[in-house]
C-alpha positions in Angstrom: 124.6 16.4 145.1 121.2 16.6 144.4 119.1 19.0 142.4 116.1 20.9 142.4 114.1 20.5 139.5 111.3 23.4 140.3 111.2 26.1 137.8 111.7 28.7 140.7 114.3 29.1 143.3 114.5 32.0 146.2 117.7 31.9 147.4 120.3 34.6 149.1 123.0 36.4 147.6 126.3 35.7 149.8 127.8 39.1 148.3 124.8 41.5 149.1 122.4 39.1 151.3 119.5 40.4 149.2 117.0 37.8 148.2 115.8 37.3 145.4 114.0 34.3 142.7 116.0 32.7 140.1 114.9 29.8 137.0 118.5 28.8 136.6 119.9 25.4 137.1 123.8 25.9 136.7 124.8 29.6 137.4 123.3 32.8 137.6 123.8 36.3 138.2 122.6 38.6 141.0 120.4 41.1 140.0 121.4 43.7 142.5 124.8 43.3 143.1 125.9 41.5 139.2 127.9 38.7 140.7 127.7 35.6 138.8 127.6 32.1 140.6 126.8 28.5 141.4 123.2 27.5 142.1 124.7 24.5 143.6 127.0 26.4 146.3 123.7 28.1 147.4 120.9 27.6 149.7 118.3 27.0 148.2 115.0 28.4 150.9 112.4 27.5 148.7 111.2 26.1 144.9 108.3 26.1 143.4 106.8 26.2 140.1 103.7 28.4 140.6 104.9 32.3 139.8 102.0 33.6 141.3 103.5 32.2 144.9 107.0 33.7 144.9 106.2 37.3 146.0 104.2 36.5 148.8 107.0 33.6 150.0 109.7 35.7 149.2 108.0 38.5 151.5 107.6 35.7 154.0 110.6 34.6 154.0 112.5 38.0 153.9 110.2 39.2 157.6 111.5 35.6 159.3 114.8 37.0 158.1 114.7 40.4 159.6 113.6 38.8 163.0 116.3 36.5 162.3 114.5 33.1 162.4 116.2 32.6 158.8 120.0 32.4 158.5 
């Protein structure tokens, strides 16, 4: 098991598939839905620790989505 030590993640909700970026290491909970669970049970799509460069790869990431190069 290895683990990311960027300060942020983007990763997908499995409950309501809404993206989204997260600082935590252990658990965390969804900020749209309110499910709490493992950050090592998800997918992590991208880290980084530059804040100003999460909204434009969340955006990014979130069109490949919609045309459904992302799963």
């Amino acid at each position: 098991m290895s683990r990311i030590f960027k300060r942020f993640k983007i990763v997908v909700c499995p409950y309501c598939r809404r993206m989204q970026a997260i600082m935590a290491t252990k658990r965390f909970r969804c900020r749209f839905c309110g499910r709490s669970m493992d950050v090592s049970k998800l997918r992590i799509y991208y880290a980084t620790n530059d804040a100003r460069e999460v909204p434009y790869v969340i955006k990014v990431l979130q069109e490949k989505m919609a045309k459904g190069e992302l799963r």
